[in-house]
PyMOL Python script that loads the backbone (N, CA, C, O; Angstrom):
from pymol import cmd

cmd.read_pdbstr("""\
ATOM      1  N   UNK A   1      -7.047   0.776  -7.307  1.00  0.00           N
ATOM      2  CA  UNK A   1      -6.235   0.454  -6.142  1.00  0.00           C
ATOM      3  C   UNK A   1      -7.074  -0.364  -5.170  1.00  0.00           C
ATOM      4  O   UNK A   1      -8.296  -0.283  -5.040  1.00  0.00           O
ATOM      5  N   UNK A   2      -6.177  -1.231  -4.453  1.00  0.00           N
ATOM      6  CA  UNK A   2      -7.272  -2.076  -3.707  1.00  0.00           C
ATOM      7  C   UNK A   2      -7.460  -1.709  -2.150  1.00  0.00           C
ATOM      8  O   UNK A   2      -6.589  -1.238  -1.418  1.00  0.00           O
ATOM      9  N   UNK A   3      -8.527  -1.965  -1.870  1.00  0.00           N
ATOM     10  CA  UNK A   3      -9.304  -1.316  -0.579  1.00  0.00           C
ATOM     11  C   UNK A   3      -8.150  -1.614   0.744  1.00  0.00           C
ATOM     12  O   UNK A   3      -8.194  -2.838   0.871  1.00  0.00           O
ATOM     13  N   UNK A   4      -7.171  -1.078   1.753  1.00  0.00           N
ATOM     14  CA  UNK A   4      -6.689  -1.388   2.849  1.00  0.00           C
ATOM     15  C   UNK A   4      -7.378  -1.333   3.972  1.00  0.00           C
ATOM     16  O   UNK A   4      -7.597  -0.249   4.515  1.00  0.00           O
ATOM     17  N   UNK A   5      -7.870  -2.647   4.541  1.00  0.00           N
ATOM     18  CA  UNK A   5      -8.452  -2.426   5.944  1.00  0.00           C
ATOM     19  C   UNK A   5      -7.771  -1.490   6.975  1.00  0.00           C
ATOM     20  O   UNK A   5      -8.319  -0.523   7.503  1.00  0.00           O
ATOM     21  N   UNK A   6      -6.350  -1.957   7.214  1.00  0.00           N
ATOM     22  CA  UNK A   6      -5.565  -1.622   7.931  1.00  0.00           C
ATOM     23  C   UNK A   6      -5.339  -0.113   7.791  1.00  0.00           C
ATOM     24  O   UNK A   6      -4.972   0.474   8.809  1.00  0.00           O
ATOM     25  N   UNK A   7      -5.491   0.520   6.785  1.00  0.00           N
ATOM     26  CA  UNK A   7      -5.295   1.537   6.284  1.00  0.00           C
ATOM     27  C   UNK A   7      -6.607   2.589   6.523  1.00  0.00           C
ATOM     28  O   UNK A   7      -6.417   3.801   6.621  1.00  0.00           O
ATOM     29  N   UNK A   8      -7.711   2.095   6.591  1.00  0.00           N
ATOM     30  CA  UNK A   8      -8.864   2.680   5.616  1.00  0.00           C
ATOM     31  C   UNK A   8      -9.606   2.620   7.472  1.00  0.00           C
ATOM     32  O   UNK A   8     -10.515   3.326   7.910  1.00  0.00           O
ATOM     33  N   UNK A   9      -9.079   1.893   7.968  1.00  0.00           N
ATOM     34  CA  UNK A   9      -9.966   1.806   9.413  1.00  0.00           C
ATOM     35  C   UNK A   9      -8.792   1.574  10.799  1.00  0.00           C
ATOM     36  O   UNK A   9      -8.814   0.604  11.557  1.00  0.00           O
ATOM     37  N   UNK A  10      -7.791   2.757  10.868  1.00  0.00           N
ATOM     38  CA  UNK A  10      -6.859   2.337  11.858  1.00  0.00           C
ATOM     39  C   UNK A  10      -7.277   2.602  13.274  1.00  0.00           C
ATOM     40  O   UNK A  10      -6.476   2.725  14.201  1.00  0.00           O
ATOM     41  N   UNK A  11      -8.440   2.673  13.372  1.00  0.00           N
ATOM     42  CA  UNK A  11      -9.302   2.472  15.369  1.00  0.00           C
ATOM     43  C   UNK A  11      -9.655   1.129  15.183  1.00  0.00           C
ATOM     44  O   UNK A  11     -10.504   0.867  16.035  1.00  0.00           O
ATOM     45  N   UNK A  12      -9.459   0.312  14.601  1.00  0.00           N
ATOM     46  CA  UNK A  12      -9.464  -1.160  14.679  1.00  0.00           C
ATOM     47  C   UNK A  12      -8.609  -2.237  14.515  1.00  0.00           C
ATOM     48  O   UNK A  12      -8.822  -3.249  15.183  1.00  0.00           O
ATOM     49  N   UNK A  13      -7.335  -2.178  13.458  1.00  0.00           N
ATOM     50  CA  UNK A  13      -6.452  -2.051  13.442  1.00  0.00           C
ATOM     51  C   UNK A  13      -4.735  -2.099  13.743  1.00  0.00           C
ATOM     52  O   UNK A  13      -3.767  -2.754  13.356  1.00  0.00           O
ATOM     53  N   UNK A  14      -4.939  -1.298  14.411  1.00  0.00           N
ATOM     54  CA  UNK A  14      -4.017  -0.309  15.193  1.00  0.00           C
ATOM     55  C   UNK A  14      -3.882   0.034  16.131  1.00  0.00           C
ATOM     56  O   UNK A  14      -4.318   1.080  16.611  1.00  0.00           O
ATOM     57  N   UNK A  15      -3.031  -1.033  16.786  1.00  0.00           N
ATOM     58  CA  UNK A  15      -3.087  -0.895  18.710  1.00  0.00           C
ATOM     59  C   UNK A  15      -2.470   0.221  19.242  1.00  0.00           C
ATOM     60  O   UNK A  15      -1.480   0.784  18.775  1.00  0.00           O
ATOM     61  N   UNK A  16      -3.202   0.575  20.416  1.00  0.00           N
ATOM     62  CA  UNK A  16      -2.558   2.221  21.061  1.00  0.00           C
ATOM     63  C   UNK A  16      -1.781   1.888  21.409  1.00  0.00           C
ATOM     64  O   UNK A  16      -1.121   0.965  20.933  1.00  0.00           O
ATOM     65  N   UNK A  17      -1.469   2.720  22.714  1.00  0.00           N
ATOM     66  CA  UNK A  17      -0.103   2.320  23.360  1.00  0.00           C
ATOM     67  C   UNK A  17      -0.352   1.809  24.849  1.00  0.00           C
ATOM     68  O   UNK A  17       0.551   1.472  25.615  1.00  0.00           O
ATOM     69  N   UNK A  18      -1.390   1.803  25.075  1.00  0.00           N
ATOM     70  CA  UNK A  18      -2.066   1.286  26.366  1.00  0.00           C
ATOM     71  C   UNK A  18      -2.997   0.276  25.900  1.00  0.00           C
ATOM     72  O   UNK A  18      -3.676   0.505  24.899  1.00  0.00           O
ATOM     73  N   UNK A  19      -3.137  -1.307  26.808  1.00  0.00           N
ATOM     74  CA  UNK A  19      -4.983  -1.972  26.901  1.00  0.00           C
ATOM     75  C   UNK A  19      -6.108  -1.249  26.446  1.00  0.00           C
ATOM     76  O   UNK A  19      -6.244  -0.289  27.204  1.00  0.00           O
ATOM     77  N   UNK A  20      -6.966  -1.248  25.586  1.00  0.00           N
ATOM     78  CA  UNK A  20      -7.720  -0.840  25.440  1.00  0.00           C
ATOM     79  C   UNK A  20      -9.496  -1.608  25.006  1.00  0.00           C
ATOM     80  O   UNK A  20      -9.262  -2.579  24.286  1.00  0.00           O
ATOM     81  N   UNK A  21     -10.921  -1.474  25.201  1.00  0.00           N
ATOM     82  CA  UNK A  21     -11.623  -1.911  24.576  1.00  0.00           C
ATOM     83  C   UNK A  21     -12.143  -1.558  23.458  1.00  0.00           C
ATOM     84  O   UNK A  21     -12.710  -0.468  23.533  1.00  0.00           O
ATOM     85  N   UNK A  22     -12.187  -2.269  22.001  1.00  0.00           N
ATOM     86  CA  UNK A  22     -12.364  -1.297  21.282  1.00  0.00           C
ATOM     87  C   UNK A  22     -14.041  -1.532  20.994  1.00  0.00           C
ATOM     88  O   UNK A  22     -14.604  -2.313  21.762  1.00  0.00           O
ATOM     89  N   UNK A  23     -14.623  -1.069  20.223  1.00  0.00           N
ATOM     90  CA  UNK A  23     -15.942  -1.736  19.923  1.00  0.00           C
ATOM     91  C   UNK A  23     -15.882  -1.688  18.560  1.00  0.00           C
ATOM     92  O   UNK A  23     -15.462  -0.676  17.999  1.00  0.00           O
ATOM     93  N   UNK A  24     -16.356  -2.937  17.772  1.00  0.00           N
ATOM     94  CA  UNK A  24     -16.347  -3.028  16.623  1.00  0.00           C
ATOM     95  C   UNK A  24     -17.932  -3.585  15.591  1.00  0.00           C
ATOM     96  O   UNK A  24     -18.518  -4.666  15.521  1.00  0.00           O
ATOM     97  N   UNK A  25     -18.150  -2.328  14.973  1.00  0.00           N
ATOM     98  CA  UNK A  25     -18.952  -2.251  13.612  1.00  0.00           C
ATOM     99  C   UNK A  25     -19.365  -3.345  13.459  1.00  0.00           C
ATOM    100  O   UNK A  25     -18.418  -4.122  13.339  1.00  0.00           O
ATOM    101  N   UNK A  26     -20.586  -3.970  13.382  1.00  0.00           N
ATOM    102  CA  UNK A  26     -21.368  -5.141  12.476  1.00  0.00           C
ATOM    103  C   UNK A  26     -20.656  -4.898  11.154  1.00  0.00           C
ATOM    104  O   UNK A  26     -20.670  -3.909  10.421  1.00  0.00           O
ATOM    105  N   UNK A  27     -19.817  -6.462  11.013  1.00  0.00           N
ATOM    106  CA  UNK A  27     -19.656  -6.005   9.353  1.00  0.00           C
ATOM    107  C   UNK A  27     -19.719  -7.532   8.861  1.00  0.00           C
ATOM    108  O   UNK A  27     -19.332  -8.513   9.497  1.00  0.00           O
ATOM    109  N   UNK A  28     -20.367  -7.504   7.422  1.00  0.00           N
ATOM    110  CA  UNK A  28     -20.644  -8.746   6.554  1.00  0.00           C
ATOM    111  C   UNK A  28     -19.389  -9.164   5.967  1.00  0.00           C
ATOM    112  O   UNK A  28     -18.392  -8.497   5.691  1.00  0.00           O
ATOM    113  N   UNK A  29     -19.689 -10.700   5.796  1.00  0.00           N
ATOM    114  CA  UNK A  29     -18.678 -11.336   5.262  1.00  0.00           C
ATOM    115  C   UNK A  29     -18.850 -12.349   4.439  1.00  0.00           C
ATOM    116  O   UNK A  29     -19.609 -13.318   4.472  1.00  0.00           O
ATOM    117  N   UNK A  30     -18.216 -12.072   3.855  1.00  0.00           N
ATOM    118  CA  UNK A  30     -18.382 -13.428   2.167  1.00  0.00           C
ATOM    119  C   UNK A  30     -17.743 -14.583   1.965  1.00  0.00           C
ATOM    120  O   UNK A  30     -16.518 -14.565   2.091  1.00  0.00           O
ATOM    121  N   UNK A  31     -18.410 -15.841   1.609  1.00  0.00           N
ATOM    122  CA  UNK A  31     -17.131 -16.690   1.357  1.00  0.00           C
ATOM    123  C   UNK A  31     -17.710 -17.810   0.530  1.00  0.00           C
ATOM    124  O   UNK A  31     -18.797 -18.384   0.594  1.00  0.00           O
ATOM    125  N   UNK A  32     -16.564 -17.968  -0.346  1.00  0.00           N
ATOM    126  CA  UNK A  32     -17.015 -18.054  -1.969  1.00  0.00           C
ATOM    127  C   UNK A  32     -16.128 -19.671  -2.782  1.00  0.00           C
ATOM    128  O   UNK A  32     -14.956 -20.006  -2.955  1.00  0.00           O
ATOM    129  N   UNK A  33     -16.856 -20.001  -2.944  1.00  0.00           N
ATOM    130  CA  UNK A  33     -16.008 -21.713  -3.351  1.00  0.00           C
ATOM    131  C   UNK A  33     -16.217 -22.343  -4.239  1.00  0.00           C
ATOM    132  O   UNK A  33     -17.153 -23.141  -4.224  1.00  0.00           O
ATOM    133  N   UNK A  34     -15.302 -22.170  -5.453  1.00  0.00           N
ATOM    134  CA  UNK A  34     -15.678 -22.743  -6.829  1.00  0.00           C
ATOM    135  C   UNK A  34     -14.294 -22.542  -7.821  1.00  0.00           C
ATOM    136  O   UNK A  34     -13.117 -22.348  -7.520  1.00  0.00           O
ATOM    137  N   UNK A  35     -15.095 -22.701  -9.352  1.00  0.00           N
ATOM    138  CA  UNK A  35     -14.214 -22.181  -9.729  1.00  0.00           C
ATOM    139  C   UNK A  35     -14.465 -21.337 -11.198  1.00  0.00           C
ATOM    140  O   UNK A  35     -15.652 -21.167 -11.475  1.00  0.00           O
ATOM    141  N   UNK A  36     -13.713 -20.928 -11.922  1.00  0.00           N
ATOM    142  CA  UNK A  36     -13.653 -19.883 -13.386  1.00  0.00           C
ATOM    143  C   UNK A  36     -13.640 -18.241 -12.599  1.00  0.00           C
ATOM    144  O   UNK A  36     -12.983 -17.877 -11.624  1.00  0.00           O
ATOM    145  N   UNK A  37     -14.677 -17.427 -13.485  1.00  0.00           N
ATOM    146  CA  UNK A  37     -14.057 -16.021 -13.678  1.00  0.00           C
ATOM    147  C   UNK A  37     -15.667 -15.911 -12.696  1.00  0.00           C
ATOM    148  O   UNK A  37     -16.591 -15.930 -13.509  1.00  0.00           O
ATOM    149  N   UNK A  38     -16.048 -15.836 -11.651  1.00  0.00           N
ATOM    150  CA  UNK A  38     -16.711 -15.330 -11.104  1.00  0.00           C
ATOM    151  C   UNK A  38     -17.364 -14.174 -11.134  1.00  0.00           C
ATOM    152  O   UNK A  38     -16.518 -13.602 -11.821  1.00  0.00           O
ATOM    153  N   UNK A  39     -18.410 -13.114 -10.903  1.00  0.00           N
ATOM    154  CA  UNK A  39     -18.642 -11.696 -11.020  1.00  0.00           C
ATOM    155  C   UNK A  39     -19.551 -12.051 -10.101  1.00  0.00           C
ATOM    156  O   UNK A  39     -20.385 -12.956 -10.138  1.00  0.00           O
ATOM    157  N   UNK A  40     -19.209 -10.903  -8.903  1.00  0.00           N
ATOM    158  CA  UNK A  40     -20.282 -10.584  -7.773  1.00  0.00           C
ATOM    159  C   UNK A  40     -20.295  -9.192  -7.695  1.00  0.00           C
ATOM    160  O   UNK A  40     -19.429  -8.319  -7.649  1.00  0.00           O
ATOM    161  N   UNK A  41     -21.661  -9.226  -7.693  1.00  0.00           N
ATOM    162  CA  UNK A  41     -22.163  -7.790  -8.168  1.00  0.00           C
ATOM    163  C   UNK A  41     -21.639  -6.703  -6.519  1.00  0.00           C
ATOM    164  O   UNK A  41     -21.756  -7.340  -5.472  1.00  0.00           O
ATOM    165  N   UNK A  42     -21.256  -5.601  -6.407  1.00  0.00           N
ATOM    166  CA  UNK A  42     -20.728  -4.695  -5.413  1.00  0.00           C
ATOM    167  C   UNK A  42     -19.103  -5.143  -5.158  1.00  0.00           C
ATOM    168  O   UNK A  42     -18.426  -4.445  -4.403  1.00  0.00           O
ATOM    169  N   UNK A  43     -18.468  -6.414  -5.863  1.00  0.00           N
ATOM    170  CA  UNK A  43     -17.477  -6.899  -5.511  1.00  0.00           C
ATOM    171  C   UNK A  43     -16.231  -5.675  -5.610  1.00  0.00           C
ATOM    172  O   UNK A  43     -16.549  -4.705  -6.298  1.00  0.00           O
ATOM    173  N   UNK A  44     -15.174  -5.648  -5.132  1.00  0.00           N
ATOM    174  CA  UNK A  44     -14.226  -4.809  -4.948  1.00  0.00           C
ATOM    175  C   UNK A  44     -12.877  -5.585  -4.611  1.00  0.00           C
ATOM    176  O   UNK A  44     -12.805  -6.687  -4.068  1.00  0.00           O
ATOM    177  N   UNK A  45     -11.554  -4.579  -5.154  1.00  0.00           N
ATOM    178  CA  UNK A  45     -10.499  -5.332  -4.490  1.00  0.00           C
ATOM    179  C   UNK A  45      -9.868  -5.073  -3.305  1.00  0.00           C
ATOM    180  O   UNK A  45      -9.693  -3.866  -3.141  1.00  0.00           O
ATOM    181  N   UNK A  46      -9.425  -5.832  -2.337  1.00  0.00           N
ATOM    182  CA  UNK A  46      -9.192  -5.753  -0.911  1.00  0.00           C
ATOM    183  C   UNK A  46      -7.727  -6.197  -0.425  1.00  0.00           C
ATOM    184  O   UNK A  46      -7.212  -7.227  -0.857  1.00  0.00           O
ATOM    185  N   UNK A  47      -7.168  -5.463   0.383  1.00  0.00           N
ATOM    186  CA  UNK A  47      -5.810  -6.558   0.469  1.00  0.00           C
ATOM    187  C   UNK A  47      -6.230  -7.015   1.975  1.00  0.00           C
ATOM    188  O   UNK A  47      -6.587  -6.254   2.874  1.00  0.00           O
ATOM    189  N   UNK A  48      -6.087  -8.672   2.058  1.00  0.00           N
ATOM    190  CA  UNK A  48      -6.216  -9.334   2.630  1.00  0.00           C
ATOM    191  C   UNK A  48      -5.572  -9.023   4.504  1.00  0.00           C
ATOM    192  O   UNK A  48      -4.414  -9.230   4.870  1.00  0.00           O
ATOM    193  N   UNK A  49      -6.590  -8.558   5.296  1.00  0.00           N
ATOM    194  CA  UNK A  49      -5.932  -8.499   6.744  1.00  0.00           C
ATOM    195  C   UNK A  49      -4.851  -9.336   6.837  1.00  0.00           C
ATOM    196  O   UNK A  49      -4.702 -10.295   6.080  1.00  0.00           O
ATOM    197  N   UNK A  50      -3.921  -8.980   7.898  1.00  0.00           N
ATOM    198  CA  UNK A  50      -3.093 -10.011   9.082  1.00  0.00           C
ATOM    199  C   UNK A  50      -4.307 -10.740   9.679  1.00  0.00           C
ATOM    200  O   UNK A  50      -5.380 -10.162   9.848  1.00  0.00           O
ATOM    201  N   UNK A  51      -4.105 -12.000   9.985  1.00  0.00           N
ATOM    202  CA  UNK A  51      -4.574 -13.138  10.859  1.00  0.00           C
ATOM    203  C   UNK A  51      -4.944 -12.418  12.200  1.00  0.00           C
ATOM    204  O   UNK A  51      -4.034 -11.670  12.555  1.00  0.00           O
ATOM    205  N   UNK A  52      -5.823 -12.428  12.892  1.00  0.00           N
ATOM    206  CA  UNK A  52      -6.195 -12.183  14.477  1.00  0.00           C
ATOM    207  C   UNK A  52      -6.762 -13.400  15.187  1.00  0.00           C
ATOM    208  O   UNK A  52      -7.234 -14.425  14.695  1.00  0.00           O
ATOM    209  N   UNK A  53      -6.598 -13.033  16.519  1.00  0.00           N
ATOM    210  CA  UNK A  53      -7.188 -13.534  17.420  1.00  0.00           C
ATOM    211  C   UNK A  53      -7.447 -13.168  18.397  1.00  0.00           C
ATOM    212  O   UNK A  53      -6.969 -12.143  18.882  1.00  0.00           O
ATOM    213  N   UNK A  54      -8.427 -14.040  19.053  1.00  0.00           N
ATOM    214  CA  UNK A  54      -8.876 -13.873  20.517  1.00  0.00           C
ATOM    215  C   UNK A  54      -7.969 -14.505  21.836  1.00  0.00           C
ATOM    216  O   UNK A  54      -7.495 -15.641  21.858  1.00  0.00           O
ATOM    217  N   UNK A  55      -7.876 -13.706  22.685  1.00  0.00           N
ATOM    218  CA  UNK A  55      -6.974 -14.323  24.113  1.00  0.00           C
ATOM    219  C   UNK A  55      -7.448 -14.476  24.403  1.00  0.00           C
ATOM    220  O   UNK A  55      -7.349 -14.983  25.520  1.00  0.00           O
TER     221      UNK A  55
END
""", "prot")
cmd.dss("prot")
cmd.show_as("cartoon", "prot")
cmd.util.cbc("prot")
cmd.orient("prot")
């Protein structure tokens, strides 16, 4: 089954019901450009966030 951000981390997520600040985790990110059957070693399946932004 594949990994849900949204799911797996909803204090980030998942807006309260009031403004809030949240603080968010150092986290790494990959990005990968080519082509055939790739293998990256720790790789996993993920379903892809909603789009965000900054105001």
């Amino acid at each position: 089954m594949a990994y849900d951000f949204k799911k797996e981390q909803k204090e980030l997520y998942r807006p309260g019901k009031r403004p809030a600040i949240i603080k968010v985790p150092p986290m790494n990110y990959l990005a990968v450009q080519g082509k055939g059957d790739y293998q990256i070693p720790g790789y996993f399946d993920f379903v892809v966030p909603p789009l965000e932004g900054m105001w």
